[in-house]
Backbone as a ProteinNet text record, in pm:
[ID]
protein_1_A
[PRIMARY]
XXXXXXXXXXXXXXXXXXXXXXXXXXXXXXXXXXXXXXXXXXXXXXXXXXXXXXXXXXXXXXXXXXXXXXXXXXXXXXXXXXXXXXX
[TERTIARY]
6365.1	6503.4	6591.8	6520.9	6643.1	6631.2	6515.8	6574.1	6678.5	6653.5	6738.6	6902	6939.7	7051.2	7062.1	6996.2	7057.6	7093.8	7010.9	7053.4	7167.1	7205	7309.2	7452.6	7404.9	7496.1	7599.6	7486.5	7539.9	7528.9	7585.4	7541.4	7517	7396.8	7399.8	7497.7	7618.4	7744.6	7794.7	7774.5	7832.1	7773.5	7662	7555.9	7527.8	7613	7618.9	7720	7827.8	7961.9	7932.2	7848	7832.7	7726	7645.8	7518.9	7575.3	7667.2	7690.3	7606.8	7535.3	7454	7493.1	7433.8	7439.6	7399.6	7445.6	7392.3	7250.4	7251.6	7129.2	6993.7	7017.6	6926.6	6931.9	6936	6988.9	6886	6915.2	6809.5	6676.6	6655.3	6564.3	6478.5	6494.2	6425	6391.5	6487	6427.1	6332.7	6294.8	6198.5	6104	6096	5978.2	5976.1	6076.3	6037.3	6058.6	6162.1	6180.3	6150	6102.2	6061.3	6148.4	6267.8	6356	6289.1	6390.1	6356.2	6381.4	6331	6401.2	6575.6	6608.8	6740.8	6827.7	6799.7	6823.2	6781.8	6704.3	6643.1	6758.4	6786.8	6881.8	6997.1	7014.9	7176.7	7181.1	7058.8	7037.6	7068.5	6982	7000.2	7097.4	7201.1	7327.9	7425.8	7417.1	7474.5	7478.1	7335.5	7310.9	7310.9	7359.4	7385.5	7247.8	7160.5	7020.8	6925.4	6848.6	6777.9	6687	6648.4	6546.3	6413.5	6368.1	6209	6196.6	6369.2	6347.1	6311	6373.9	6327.5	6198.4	6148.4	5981.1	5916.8	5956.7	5888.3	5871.3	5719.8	5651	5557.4	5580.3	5526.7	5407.6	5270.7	5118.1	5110.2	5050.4	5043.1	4885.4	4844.7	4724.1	4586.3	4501.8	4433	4403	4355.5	4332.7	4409.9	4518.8	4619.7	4524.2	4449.9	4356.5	4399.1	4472.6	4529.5	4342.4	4373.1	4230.7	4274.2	4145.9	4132.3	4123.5	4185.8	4153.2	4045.5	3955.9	3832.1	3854.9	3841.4	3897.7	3794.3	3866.2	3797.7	3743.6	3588.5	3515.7	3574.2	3624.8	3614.7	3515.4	3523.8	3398.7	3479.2	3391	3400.7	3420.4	3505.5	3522.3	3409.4	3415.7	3345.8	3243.5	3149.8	3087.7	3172.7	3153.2	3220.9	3166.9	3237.6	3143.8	3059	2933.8	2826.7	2869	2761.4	2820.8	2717.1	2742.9	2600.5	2564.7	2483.1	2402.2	2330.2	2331.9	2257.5	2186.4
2306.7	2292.3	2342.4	2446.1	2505.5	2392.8	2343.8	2206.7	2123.7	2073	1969.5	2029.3	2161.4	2248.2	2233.6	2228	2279.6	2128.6	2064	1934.4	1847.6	1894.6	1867.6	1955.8	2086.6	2112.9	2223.6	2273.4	2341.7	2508	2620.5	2709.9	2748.4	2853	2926	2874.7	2950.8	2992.6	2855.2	2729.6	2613.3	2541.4	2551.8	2513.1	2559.2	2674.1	2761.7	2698.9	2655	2634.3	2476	2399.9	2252.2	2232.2	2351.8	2343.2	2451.6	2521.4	2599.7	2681.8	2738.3	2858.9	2957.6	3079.1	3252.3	3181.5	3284.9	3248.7	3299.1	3436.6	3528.2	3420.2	3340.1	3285.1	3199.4	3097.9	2991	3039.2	3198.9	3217.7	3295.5	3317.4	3318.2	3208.6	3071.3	2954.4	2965.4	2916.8	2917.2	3014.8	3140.3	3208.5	3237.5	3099.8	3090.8	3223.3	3279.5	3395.2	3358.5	3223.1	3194.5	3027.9	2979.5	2860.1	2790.7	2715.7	2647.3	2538.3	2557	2448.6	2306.4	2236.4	2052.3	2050.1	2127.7	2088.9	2181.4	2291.4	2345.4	2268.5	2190.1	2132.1	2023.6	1950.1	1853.9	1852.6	1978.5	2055.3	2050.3	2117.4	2170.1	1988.8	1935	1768	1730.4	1756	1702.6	1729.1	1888.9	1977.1	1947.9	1861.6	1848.5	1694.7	1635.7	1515.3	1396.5	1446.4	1417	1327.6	1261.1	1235.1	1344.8	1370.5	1500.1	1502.6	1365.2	1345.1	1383.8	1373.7	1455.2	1564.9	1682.3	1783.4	1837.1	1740.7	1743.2	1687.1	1644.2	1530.3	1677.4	1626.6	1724.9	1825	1843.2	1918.8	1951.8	1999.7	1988.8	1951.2	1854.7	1776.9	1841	1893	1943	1826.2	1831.3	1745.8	1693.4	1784	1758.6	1810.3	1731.5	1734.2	1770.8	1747.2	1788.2	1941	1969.2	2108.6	2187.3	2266.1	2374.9	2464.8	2491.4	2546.2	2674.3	2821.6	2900.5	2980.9	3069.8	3158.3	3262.5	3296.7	3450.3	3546.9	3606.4	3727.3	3838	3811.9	3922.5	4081	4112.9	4243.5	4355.1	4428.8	4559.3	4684.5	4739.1	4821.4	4948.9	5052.9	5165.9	5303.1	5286	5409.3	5360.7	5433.4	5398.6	5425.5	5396.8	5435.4	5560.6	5649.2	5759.3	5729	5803.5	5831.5	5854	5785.8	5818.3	5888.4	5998.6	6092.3	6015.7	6001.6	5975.7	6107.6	6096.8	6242	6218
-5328.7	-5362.1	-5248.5	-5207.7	-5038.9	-4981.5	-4942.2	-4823	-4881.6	-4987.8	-5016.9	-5010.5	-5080.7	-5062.3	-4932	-4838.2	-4726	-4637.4	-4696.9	-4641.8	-4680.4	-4804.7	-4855.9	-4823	-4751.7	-4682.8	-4760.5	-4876.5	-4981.1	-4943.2	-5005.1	-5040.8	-5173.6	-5197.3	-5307.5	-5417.6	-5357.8	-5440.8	-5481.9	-5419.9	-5393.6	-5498.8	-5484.8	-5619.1	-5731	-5733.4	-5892.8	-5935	-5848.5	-5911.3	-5988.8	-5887.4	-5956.5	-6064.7	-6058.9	-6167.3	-6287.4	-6296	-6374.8	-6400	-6316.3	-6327.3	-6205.5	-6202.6	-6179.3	-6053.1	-5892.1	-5738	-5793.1	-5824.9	-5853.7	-5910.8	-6018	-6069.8	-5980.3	-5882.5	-5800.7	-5691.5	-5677.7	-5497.6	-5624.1	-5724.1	-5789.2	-5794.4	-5837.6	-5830.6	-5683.9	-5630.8	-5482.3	-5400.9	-5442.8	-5436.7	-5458.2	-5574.1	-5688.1	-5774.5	-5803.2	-5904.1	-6068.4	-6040.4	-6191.7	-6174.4	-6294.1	-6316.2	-6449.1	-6357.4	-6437	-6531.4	-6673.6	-6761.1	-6733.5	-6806.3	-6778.5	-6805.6	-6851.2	-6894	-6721.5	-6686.3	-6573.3	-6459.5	-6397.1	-6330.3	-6323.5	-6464.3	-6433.7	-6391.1	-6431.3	-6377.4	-6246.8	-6135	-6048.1	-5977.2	-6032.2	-5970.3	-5960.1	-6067.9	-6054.6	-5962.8	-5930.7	-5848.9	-5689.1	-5677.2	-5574.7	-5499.1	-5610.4	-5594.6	-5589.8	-5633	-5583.1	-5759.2	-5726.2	-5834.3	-5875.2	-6049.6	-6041.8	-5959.4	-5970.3	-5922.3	-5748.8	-5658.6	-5555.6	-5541.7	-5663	-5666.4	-5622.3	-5696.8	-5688.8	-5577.2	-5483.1	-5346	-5283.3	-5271.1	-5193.3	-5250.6	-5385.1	-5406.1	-5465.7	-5453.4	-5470.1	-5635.3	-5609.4	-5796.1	-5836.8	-5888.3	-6026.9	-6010.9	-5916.5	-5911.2	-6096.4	-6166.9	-6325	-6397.9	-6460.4	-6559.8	-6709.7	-6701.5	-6858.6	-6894.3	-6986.6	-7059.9	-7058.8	-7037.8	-7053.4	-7165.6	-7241.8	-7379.6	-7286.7	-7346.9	-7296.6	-7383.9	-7287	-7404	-7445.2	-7538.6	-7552.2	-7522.4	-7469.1	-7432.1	-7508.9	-7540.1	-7629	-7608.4	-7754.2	-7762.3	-7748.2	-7683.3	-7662.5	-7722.2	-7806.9	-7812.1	-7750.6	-7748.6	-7625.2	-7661.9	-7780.7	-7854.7	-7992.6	-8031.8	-8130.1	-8246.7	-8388.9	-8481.1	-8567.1	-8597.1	-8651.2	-8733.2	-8733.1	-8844.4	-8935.6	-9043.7	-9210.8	-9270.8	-9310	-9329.2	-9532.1	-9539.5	-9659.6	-9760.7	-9825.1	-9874.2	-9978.4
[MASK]
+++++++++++++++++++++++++++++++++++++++++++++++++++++++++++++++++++++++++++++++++++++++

């Protein structure tokens, strides 16, 4: 998204004002620290004058799109449970 901002000749601040979002969250995406929704993304497109799917040119596609089941992870025990005396 910075290239395209910058090719467009924008700043930060320039692109908060047309996307209606925070600079802070704005150099957040662009840092990869936050991962905008579809509805933010479109904003961001609009802002920038750009189609959304530019957004995306370039960027490493998921050789296998197949959702993975995740496993859960067996519980272990930390300690035994106390003895039960019998009599």
């Amino acid at each position: 998204m910075r290239r395209t901002r910058h090719a467009a000749g924008l700043t930060q601040e320039t692109l908060g004002e047309r996307a209606d979002l925070p600079v802070t969250y704005i150099g957040r995406i662009e840092r990869a620290e936050r991962d905008p929704g579809v509805r933010t993304v479109s904003r961001l497109a609009r802002g920038l004058g750009v189609e959304v799917a530019e957004l995306f040119a370039g960027v490493p596609q998921a050789d296998d799109t197949t959702p993975r089941r995740r496993t859960p992870t067996p519980r272990v025990a930390t300690s035994a449970p106390p003895a039960v005396e019998r009599g």
